[in-house]
C-alpha positions as CSV (number, residue, x, y, z in Angstrom):
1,X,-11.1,-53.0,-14.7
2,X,-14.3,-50.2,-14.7
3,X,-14.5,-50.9,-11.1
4,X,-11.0,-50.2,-10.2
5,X,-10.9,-47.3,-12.5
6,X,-14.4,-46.2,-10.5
7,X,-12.4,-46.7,-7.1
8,X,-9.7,-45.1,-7.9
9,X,-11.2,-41.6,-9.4
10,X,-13.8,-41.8,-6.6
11,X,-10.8,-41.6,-4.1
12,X,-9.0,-39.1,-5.9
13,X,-11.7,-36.9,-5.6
14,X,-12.6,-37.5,-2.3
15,X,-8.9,-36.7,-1.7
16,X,-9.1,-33.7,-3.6
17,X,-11.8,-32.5,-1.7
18,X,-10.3,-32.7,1.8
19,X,-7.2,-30.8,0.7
20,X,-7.0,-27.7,2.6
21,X,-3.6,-26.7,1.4
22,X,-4.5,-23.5,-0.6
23,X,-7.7,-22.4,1.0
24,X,-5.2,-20.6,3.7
25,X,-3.5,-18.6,1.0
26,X,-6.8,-17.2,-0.8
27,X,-8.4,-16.2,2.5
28,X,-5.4,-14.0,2.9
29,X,-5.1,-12.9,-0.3
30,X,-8.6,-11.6,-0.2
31,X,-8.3,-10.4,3.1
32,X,-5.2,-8.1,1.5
33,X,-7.7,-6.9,-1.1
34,X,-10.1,-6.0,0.9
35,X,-7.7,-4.0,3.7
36,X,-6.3,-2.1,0.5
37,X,-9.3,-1.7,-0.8
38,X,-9.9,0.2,2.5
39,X,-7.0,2.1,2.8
40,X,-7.5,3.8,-0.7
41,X,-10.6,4.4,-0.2
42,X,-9.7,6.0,3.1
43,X,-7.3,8.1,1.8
44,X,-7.9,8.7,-1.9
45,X,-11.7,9.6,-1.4
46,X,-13.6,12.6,-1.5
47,X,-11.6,16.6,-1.2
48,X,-8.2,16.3,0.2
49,X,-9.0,18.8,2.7
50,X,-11.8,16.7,4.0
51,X,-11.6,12.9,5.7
52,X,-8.7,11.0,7.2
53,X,-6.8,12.6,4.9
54,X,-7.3,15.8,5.6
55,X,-7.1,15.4,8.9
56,X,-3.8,13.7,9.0
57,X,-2.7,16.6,7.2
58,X,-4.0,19.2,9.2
59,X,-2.7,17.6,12.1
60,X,1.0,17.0,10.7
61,X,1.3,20.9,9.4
62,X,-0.2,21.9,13.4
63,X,2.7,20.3,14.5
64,X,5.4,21.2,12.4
65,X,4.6,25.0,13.4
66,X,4.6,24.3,16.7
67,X,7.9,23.0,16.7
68,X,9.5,24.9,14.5
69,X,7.9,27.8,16.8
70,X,9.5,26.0,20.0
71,X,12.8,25.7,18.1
72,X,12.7,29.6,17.2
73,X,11.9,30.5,20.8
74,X,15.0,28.3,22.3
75,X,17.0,29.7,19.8
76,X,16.3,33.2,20.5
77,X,16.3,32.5,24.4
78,X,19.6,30.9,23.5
79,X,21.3,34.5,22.3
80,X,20.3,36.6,25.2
């Protein structure tokens, strides 16, 4: 009765121990932390004039001038 008891927990664990099931879904779960980890740091970090950040916003208020300068010229263009 010991040995089957021994033979039987000594093949649960060795079952336990292949099982791959859930190893998937941590790698990806630290993979998420680590890639929003990133991104705050990215864009939470330092001045907001200065980085990524700043940049992106530099770059979006350059552009809504010109536009809105293009859509005043086509406008006035437009009257004559």
């Amino acid at each position: 009765m010991l040995t089957e008891m021994y033979v039987n927990t000594r093949l649960a664990l060795e079952s336990f121990a292949k099982d791959k099931r859930g190893v998937t879904a941590i790698e990806y779960a630290i993979i998420g932390v680590a890639i929003s980890a990133i991104v705050l740091a990215v864009f939470n970090g330092g001045d907001a004039d200065s980085g990524l950040r700043g940049a992106l916003e530099n770059a979006i208020t350059k552009i809504t001038t010109n536009v809105d300068a293009a859509a005043g010229a086509g406008q006035e263009a437009g009257k004559e």
